[in-house]
C-alpha positions, 0 to 999 in steps of 0.5 A, a space after each residue: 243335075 241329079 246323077 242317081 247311084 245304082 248298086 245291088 247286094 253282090 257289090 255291096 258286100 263283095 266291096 263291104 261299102 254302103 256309102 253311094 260315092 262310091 257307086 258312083 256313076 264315073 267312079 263305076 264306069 272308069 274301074 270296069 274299062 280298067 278291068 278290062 285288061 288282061 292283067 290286072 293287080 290290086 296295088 296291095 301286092 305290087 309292094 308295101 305301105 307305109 303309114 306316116 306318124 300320128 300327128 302328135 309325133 312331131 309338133 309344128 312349132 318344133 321347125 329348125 330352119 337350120 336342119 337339113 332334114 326335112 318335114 314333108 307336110 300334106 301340101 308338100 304332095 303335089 302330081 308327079 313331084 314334091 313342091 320344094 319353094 317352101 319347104 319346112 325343117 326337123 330337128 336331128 334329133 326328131 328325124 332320128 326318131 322317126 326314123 322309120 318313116 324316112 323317105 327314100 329314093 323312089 317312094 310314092 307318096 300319096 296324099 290321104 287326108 285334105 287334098 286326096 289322091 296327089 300322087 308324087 315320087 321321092 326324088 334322090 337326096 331328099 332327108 326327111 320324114 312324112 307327115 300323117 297327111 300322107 301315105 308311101 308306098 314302096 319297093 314296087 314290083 314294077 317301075 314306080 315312074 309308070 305307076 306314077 303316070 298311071 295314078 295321076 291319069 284319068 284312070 288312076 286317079 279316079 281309081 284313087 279317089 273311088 276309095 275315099 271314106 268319110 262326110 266332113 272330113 274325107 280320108 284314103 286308108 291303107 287298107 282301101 290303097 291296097 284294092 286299087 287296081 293297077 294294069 299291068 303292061 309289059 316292061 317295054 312300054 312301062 320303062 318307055 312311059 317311066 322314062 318320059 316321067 324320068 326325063 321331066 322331072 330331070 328337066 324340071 330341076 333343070 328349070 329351077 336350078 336355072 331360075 335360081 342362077 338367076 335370082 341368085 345372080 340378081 341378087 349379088 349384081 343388086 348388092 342384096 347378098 352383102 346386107 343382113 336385114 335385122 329383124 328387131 323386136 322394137 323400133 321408132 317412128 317419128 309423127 312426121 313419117 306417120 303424116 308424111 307415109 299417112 301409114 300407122 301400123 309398126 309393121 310399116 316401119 320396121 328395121 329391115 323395111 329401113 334398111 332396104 330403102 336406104 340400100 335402094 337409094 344406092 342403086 339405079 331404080 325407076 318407078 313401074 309406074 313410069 315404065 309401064 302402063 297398068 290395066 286392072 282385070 275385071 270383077 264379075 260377080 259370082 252369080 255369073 259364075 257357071 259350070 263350065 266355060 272359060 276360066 275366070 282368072 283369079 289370084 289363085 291361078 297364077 304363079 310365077 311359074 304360070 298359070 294353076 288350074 284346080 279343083 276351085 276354079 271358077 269358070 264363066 259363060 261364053 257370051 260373058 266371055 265374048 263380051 269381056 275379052 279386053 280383059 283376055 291375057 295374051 302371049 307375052 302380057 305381064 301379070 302382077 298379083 295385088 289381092 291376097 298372095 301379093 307380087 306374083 309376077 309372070 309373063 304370059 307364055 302360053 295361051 288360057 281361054 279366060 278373063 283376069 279377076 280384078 286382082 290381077 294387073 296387066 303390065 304394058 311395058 313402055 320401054 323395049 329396053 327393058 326385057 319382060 322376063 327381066 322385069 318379072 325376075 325383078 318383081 319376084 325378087 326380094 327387092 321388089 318383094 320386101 316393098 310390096 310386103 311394106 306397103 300391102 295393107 289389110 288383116 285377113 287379106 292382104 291388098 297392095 293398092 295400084 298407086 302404092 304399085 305404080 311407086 314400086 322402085 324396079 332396080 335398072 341394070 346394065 344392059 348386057 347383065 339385063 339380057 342375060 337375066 332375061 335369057 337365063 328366065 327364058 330358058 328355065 321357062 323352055 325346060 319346064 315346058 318340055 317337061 309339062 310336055 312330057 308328063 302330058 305325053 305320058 298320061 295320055 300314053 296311059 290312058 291310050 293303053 287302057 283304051 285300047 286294050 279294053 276296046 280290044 278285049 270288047 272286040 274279041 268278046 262280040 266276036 266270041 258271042 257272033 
């Protein structure tokens, strides 16, 4: 449907844009409540930006992976905090170089060209540089734990957004941050919500410090820490392998692929496919595609963390719905990726309305010896992992095929070792709740303050004119 945008020439010169995004409808309405507020500041005069390097400064292919001085990319720019699971690395040289665009404790980073408007705080240790993608700001005048509840709420976001520019390729400058208006509450409520913030993100590294216990535990228990897997340039296959693996691509075949099923061999393993039963979700078509709806679950949504929501969801009709609900995952289901990012394993611990693309499998384990979370460790694993990446086939889309997953070789430990793997998982899982659960309780604090404050302005202005 149609939404018309409506200005005049006051606002048109008073904001010096033309351009009818920006007098959008939502865009309008979410800045006036904001402006309601007794005390408001454009962003510009509550601290200072700082422009990241022109892209030509430090080129991709210079990654040290033996630095420690990291490269903060666009991407790396997620709400609230900096995805750290595949971060990239500066030579020294280059870092001191760029000097002036280091990162400091408590910078606000926001996300200026791709993704727009991703708000994330520099967390303390972190040695690296910024990429052009992002913008900082920094020394605020008010607790940037509050600002950064603020920018990734409704308001703020949206705030945020507002004051994109450009067609094809849609960008946020400094000079339009500066405008972002910013309510200003008083320092009580402001160390309250940052400290909501403050605690997440402590819980968060709680869960991933936990988590990586338990890989790294896994790991040595299967051996895996003593073994070097080469990466040679060159290697040899015979005919009877090609026959035998009916598989000709080199890549099949390459050394460290040798090396770990030999090293496999060595261990207590059992097939998926004897363990479990395998369901695979459901294709729908993308004409039944709609608006609005329960979600439909596609590779993309899901995480060994849980499930991802976006701005590229796709959602389906509810009678649509109704009528696929076998395919509906439930509470302690276990999710497998096939398509694409290959090996995603997770157990289902919170309930989302939707149905699982044909991408994803559903794993019924068989034996209750086996915990869940146990499972999904080993799947997420390098053991498992290396298997799958050895057995996916396809160029620009990588497929792992059911029968080559119902082979996967799921490494059987003792069973006291098994449950605490399992309980480690557990409880990395119950951190990152809590702290999902805390962000939450902070945006809508924001977002209540807002409200209120607006509807209490509104109040004494129709009782002024009565």
């Amino acid at each position: 449907m149609a939404v018309w945008s409506t200005t005049n020439v006051i606002e048109i010169t008073k904001n010096r844009r033309i351009d009818s995004e920006f007098f959008h409808p939502e865009y309008i309405s979410i800045e006036r409540l904001v402006n309601k507020l007794d005390s408001i500041e454009p962003l510009g005069k509550l601290g200072k930006f700082l422009i990241g390097p022109f892209g030509s400064a430090f080129h991709v292919s210079n990654y040290d992976p033996n630095s420690k001085y990291r490269y903060v990319r666009g991407k790396d720019v997620k709400p609230f905090n900096l995805q750290d699971d595949d971060n990239v690395y500066m030579p020294e040289k280059d870092f001191f170089r760029l000097s002036k665009y280091a990162l400091a404790k408590d910078d606000l980073l926001i996300s200026v060209v791709g993704t727009l408007g991703n708000v994330a705080i520099v967390p303390e240790g972190v040695e690296g540089i910024f990429s052009c993608k992002s913008t900082v700001f920094r020394n605020s005048t008010i607790d940037p734990y509050f600002l950064l509840a603020y920018f990734n709420s409704k308001y703020g976001r949206l705030c945020l957004l507002r004051r994109q520019r450009g067609a094809i390729q849609t960008g946020l400058n400094k000079e339009d941050l500066k405008t972002v208006p910013v309510p200003i509450i008083d320092n009580k409520k402001q160390t309250n919500i940052g400290n909501k913030i403050r605690k997440s993100l402590e819980l968060s590294i709680k869960s991933k410090s936990l988590y990586s216990q338990a890989t790294q535990l896994l790991e040595d228990a299967l051996g895996f820490n003593q073994i070097e897997f080469k990466k040679e340039k060159s290697y040899t296959a015979t005919f009877s392998e090609i026959v035998s693996n009916n598989r000709a691509d080199a890549d099949f075949y390459q050394t460290k692929y040798r090396q770990l099923v030999t090293h496999l061999e060595t261990i207590n393993t059992v097939r998926l496919g004897s363990i479990c039963n395998i369901t695979k979700g459901i294709e729908v078509g993308s004409a039944a595609y709609t608006e609005h709806g329960p979600l439909f679950i596609r590779v993309s949504n899901l995480s060994k963390e849980g499930f991802v929501q976006g701005n590229s969801d796709k959602y389906i009709s509810e009678s649509l719905y109704n009528s696929l609900k076998a395919y509906q995952p439930n509470v302690g289901d276990i999710l497998l990726t096939k398509d694409g990012t290959i090996g995603t394993c997770y157990v289902v611990d919170e309930m989302v309305e939707g149905i699982i693309s044909g991408g994803i499998l559903n794993l019924a384990l068989i034996s209750p010896e086996i915990p869940k979370e146990y499972l999904a460790l080993v799947i997420n694993s390098k053991a498992c992992n290396m298997q799958a990446n050895r057995d996916c086939s396809g160029a620009l889309i990588l497929h792992w095929k059911p029968e080559e997953i119902r082979k996967l070789k799921i490494p059987i430990l003792t069973t006291d070792l098994m449950k605490k793997l399992n309980e480690l998982a557990i409880e990395s899982k119950i951190a990152r709740k809590e702290s999902k659960q805390l962000l939450e309780q902070a945006k809508q604090e924001v977002e209540q303050l807002i409200e209120k404050a607006a509807k209490n302005k509104q109040t004494k202005i129709s009782a002024k004119s009565n």
